[in-house]
MIMAR-28146 format. One record per residue (C-alpha): x, y, z; residue in one letter. Coordinates in steps of 0.02 Angstrom, whole numbers, plus 32768, in hexadecimal, padded with zeros to 4 digits. Layout:
% MIMAR-28146
XYZa;...
END
This chain:
% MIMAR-28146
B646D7CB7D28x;B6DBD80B7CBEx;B751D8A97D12x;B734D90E7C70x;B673D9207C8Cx;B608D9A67CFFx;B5CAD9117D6Ax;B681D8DA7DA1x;B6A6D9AD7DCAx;B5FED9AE7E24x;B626D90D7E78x;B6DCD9327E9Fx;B69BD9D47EFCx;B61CD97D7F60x;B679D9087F94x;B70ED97A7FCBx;B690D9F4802Fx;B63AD96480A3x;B6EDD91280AFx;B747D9968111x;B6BED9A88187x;B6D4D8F881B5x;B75BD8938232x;B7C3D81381D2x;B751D75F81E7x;B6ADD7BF819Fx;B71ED8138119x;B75AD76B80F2x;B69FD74180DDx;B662D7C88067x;B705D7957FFFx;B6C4D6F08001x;B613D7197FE0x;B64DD7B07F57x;B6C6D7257F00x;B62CD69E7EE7x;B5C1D7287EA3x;B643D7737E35x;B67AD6B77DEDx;B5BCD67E7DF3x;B580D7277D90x;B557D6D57D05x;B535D6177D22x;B51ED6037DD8x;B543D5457DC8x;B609D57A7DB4x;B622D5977E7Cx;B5DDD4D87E99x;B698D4BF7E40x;B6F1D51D7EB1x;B68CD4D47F39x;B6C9D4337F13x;B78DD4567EFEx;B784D4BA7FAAx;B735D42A7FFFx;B7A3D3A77FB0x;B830D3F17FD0x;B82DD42D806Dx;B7DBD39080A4x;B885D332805Ax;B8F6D3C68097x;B8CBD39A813Fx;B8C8D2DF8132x;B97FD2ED80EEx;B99CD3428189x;B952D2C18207x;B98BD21C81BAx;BA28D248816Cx;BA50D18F8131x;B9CBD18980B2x;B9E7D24C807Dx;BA2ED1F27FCFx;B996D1B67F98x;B926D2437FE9x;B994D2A87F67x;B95ED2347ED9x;B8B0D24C7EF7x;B8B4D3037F10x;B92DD30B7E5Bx;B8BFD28C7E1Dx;B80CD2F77E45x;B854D39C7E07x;B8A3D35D7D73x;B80FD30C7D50x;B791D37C7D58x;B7FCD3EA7CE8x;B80DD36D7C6Dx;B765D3537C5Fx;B738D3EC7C37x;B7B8D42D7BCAx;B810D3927B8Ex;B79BD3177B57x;B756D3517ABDx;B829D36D7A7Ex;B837D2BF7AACx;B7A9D2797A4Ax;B7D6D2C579C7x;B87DD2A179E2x;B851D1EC79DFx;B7E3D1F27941x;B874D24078CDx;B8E4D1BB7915x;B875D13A78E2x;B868D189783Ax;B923D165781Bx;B901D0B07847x;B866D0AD77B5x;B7ECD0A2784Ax;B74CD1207833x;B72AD14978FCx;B683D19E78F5x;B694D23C795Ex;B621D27179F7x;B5EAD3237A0Dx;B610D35B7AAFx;B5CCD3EE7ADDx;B63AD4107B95x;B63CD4C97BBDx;B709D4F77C15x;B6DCD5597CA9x;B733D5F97CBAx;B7CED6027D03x;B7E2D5427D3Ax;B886D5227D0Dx;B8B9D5D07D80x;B872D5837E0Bx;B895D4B97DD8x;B947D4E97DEEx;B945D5557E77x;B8EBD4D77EF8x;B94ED4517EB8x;B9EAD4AF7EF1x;B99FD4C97F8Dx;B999D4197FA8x;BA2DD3F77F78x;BA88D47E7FFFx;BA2BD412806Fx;BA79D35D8047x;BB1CD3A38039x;BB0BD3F880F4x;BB31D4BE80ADx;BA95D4EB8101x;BA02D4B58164x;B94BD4738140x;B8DDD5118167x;B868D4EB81E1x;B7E7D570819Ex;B776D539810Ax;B73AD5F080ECx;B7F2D62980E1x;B815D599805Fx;B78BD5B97FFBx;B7B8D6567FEBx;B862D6337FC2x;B816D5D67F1Ex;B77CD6477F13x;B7C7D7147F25x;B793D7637EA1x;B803D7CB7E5Ex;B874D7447E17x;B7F5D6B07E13x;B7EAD6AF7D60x;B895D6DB7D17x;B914D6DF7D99x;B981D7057DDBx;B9A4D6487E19x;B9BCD6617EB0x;BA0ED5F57F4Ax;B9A0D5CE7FE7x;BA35D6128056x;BA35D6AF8008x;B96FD6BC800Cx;B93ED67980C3x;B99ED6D68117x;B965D76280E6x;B8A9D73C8102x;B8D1D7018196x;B91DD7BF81D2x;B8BBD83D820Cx;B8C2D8C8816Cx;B8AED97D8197x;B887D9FA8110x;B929DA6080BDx;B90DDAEF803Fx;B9A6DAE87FE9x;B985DA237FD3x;B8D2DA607F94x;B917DAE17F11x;B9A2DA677ED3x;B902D9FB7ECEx;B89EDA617E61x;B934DA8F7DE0x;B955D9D27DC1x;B883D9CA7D92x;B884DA5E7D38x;B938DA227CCBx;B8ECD9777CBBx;B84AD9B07C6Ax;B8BCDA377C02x;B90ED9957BABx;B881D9337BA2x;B7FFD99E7B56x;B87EDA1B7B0Cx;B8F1D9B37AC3x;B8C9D9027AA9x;B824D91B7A87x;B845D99D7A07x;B8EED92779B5x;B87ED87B79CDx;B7F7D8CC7944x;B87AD8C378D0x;B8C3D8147901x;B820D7C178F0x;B801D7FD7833x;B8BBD7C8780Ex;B8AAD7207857x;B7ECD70D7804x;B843D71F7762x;B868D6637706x;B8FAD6BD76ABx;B937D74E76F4x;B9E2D75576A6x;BA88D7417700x;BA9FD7F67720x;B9F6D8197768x;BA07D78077BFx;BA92D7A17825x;BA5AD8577842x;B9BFD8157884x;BA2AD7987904x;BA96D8267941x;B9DED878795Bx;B9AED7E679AFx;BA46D7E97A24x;BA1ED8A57A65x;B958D8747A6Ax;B992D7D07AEAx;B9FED82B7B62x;B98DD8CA7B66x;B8EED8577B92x;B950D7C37C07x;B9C6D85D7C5Dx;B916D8C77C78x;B8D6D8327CD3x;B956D82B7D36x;B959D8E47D6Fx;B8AAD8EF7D85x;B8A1D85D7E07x;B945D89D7E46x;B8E1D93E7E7Ax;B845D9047E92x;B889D89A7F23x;B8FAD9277F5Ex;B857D97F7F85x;B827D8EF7FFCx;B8DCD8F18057x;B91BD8567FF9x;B9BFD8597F91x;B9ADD7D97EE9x;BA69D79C7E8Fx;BAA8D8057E0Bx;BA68D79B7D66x;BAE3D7FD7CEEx;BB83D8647CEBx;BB7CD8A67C20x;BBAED8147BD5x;BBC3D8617B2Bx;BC63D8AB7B77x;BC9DD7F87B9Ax;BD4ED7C07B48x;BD37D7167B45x;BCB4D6777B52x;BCE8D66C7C01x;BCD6D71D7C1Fx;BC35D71C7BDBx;BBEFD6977C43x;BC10D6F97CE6x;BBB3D78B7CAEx;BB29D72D7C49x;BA82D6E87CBEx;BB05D6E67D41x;BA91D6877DBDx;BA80D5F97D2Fx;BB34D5DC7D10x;BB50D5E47DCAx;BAC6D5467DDAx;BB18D4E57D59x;BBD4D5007DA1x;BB94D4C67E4Cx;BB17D45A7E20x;BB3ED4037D78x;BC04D4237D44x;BC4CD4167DF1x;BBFDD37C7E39x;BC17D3297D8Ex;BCCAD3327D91x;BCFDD3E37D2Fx;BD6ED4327D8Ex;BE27D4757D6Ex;BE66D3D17DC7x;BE13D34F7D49x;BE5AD2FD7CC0x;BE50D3557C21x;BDEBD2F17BD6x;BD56D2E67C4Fx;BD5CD39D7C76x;BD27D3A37BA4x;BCB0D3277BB5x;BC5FD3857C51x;BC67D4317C09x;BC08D3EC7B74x;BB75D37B7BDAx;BB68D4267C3Cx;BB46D4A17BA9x;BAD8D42A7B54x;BA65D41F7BE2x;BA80D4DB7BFCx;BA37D4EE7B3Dx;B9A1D4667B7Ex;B984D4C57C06x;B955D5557B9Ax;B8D1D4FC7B39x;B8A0D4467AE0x;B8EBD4447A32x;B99FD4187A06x;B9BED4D079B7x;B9F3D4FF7A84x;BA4CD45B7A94x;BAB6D48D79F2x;BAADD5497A51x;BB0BD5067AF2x;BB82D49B7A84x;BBC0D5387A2Bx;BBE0D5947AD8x;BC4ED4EB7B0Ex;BCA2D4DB7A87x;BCDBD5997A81x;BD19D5877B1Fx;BD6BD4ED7AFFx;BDC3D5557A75x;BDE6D5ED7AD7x;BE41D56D7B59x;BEA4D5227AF0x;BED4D5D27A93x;BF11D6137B44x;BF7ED5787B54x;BFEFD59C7AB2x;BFF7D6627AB1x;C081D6C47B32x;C047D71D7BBAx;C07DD7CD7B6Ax;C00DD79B7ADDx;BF83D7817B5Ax;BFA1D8167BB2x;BF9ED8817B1Ax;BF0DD9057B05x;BEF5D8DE7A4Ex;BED2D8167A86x;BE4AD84A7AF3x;BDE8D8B67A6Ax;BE0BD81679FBx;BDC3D7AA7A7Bx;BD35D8197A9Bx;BD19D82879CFx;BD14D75E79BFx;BCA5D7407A68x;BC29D7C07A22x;BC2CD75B7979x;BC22D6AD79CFx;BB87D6EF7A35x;BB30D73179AAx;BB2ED6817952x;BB0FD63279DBx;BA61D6A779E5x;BA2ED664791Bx;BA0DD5B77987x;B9BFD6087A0Fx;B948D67079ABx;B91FD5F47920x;B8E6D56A7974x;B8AAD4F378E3x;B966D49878ABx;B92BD4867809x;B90AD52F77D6x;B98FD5517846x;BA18D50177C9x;B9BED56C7732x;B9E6D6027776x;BAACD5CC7798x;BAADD5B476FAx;BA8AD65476ABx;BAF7D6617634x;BB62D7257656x;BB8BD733759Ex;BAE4D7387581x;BAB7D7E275DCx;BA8ED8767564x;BAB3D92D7591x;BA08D95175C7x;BA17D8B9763Ex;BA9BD8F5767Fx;BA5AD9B0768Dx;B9BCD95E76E8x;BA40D8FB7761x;BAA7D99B777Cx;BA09D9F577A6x;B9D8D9667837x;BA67D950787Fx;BA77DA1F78A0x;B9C6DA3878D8x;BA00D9B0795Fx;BA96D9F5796Ex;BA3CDA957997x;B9C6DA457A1Cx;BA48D9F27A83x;BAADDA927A9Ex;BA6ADA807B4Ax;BAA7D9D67B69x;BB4FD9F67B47x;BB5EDAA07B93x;BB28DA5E7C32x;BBAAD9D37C31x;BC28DA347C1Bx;BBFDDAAF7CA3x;BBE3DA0F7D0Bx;BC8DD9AD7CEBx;BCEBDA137C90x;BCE9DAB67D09x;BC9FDA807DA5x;BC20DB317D9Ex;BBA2DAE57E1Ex;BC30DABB7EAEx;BC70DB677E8Cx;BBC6DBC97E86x;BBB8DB737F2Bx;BC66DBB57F6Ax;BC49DC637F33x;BB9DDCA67F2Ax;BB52DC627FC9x;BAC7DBF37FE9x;BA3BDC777FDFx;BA89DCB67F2Bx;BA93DC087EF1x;B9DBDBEF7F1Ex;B9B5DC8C7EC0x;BA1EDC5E7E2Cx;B9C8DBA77E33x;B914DBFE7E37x;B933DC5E7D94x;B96EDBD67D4Ax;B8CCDB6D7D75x;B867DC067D38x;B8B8DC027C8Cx;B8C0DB557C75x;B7F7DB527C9Cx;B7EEDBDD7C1Bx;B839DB917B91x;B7D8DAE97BBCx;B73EDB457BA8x;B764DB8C7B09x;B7C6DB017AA6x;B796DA777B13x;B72AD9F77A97x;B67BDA0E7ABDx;B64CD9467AEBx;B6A0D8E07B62x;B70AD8647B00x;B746D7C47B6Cx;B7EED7A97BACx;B869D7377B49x;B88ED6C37BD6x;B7DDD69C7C07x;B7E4D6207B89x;B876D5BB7BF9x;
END
C-alpha cells in the first residue's frame, strides 16, 4: 500500500475513526494489526519478516538484560541476524557480481548465477532501526521492553515502516506505552503535513521525474541537457523523499504519535556539514551514534583516524542506499567535501567566515557538490556512468543549450513551492509567529484553507497514476 493511492486515504481514515474510540493497549493493537495489513498489502509473506526481527530482537533485548556478562556476544548475534538478512537480500547479487568482474581482471571466466531475490520494501528502514534498539540496550541508555506487541510495533507502525523516519526505540515506546487522547489542533497540523506531502509528491516530483527519466534514458544526452536533467533530478529527490516524510509525519499525528523531523531544507545548507544535519536527518543521526562515534571519529581523535572514519562511514552510508559502487563513489564525494570544507575553515580568518558574501559562496558550492553527487545516485550502472562525465561541454550546440535552458526553468518553475516554504520556515519564522498572533482557532482556519487548496491543485495537476516513491528502492 503506497500513501499516494485511494486505498492508503481510505485506510488512513479507517483506521483513525476506530482508533479514537479505543483505550491505549487495543489502539496499540489495531496499529499493530493496520501496520501488518498495510506492509503485507501486496505480498502477505513480507510481515513473516518483521515477525522475525521483532521476535529476535526482543528475545536478545531481554537476554542482554538478564545475563549481562554475555550481552557482547548476544550483540553479535543480533548484528550478525540483521545484517544478514539484509545482505541477503539486497547484497548478494552486487557481490557475485562483484566477484565475477574481479575474477575477470585475474583472466578467470566465473560463470555467473541468476539470482532472482526480490528486496522487501523498506528493510533497510527497519534493519537499522531495530538494530539501534538493541544497541541502546547493551550500552544501558534504556531498557528491554517487556511488551512484544509494543516492540513490534515499534518496527511494524506504519506510517514510517517503509521509508523512515529511523526512528529510536526511546523515542517510540514511550509513547505507545502513554495513554493518547485526541487533540484537534494536533489533527489539523496532521492533515496539512498529508495534504503538503502529497502536493510534492504528485505535484512536483511526479510531474519533474517525467522529464528526468527521458533525460537519463537517453545514451547521449549532451552535457548541457545532462546536467539540466541532474539539477531536475535533485528537485524530483527531495520533493518525493521530503513528501514521505510529511505524510508519515501527519499520518501519525492523527494517531497522537509525534515522528523526528527527517529534513530542515537542505538546499539552503552552506556547507557539507550543514547539509548533513538537514538531509535524512534520522540517517545521519544513526551513523554518528552508531557507526562514526563508536569507531573512533570524534573531535578528540587523531587526525588521521577521524579521516579514515569519516570515509568508512560515508561509504557504507552510499551502501546503505543500494548494491552497486555508484552510492559507494556517492558517499565518498560527501566525505571528501567535508574533508575539504574542514580544512578550508582551518586557513581562512574568522571575519572571512563571518562574512555574508562567504555564506552565499558556500551555499553556491554545496548546491554544486550535491548535484554531482546526485549523477551517481541516479545513474546507477558506473560504466555508463563515466560516459556521461565525459560529455564533452564544447560540444553543446545552441539548440542544446536552448533545450537545457528550457528544463532547467520548467523545474525551476515547479519548485517555487519548495523554496518559498523554506524560506518562510527558516528564514522568517511565519509559523511561530502565526501562532503568536492570530490565535489558535485562526491558525486552524488558516491551516484548513491551506489543506483545501493544496487538495485542489492535487486534483487538478496531480499525475493521474500512482508512481512509487524513490526510497522504496532502499
Amino acid at each position: 500500500m503506497v500513501f499516494n493511492s485511494y486505498a492508503y486515504i481510505g485506510f488512513l481514515i479507517a483506521v483513525f475513526c476506530l482508533y479514537w474510540t479505543m483505550e491505549r493497549r487495543a489502539q496499540n493493537l489495531l496499529l499493530l494489526a493496520g501496520s501488518c495489513l498495510f506492509y503485507g498489502w501486496g505480498d502477505p509473506r513480507l510481515v513473516l519478516l518483521l515477525a522475525g526481527y521483532t521476535v529476535v530482537n526482543y528475545s536478545i533485548a531481554l537476554l542482554i538484560e538478564r545475563y549481562p556478562a554475555h550481552k557482547g556476544r548476544l550483540l553479535a548475534i543480533s548484528v550478525a541476524a540483521s545484517l544478514g538478512v539484509l545482505g541477503y537480500f539486497k547484497y548478494i547479487g552486487f557481490l557475485v557480481d562483484t566477484v565475477i568482474d574481479l575474477g575477470a581482471l585475474f583472466g578467470l571466466n566465473l560463470s555467473p548465477h541468476t539470482l532472482n531475490i526480490i528486496l522487501p520494501i523498506g528493510i533497510s528502514f527497519y534493519t537499522f532501526q531495530t538494530l539501534g534498539y538493541v544497541i541502546d540496550v547493551y550500552r544501558g541508555e534504556m531498557r528491554a521492553s517487556r511488551n512484544i506487541v509494543d516492540v513490534a510495533l515499534f518496527v511494524a507502525f506504519f506510517p514510517q515502516l517503509i521509508a523512515g523516519p529511523i526512528e529510536r526505540a526511546s523515542h517510540m515506546l514511550s509513547q505507545f506505552a502513554q495513554p493518547r487522547r485526541f487533540d484537534a489542533e494536533q489533527a489539523q497540523s496532521g492533515v496539512a503535513l498529508i495534504v503538503w506531502g502529497l502536493f510534492k509528491k504528485v505535484v512536483i516530483a511526479d510531474t519533474v521525474g517525467f522529464y528526468v527519466d527521458r533525460v537519463f534514458l537517453l545514451e547521449d544526452p549532451g552535457f548541457a541537457l545532462l546536467w539540466a536533467g541532474v539539477f531536475a533530478f535533485g528537485i524530483q529527490i527531495y520533493a518525493d523523499f521530503s513528501a514521505y516524510s510529511d505524510i508519515a509525519r501527519g499520518s501519525s499525528r492523527l494517531l497522537g504519535i509525534e515522528l523526528v523531523r527527517n529534513f530542515q531544507h537542505p538546499y539552503l545548507a552552506r556547507s557539507p556539514s550543514d547539509l548533513w544535519r538537514r538531509w535524512h536527518i534520522s540517517l545521519s543521526m544513526w551513523f554518528r551514534d552508531y557507526v562514526y562515534i563508536p569507531l573512533g571519529g570524534s573531535r578528540r581523535a587523531t587526525k588521521g583516524s577521524n579521516v579514515a572514519v569519516l570515509f568508512v562511514t560515508f561509504a557504507a552510508t552510499g551502501l546503505w542506499h543500494g548494491a552497486s559502487w555508484t552510492f559507494v563513489l556517492w558517499g565518498l564525494i560527501h566525505a571528501t567535501a567535508i574533508l575539504a570544507h574542514r580544512a578550508l575553515r582551518a586557513v581562512t580568518p574568522a571575519a572571512v567566515r563571518q562574512a555574508r558574501a562567504t555564506g552565499v559562496v558556500g551555499w553556491a558550492i554545496t548546491f554544486v557538490v550535491v548535484h554531482v553527487g546526485w549523477l551517481t545516485f541516479r545513474e546507477t550502472d558506473p560504466g555508463h556512468m563515466m560516459h556521461l562525465l565525459a560529455q564533452d561541454p564544447l560540444a553543446v550546440t545552441g539548440a542544446q543549450w536552448r533545450e537545457a535552458a528550457f528544463l532547467a526553468v520548467l523545474v525551476a518553475f515547479y519548485s517555487i513551492p519548495l523554496w518559498v516554504h523554506a524560506y518562510l520556515d527558516e528564514r522568517t519564522n511565519w509559523l511561530q509567529r502565526l501562532e503568536a498572533t492570530q490565535g489558535h482557532a485562526r491558525l486552524g482556519w488558516m491551516r484548513a484553507a491551506g489543506a483545501v487548496a493544496g487538495s485542489v491543485a492535487i486534483a487538478l495537476l496531480g499525475a493521474d497514476s500512482a508512481v512509487p516513491f524513490i526510497y522504496f528502492q532502499f
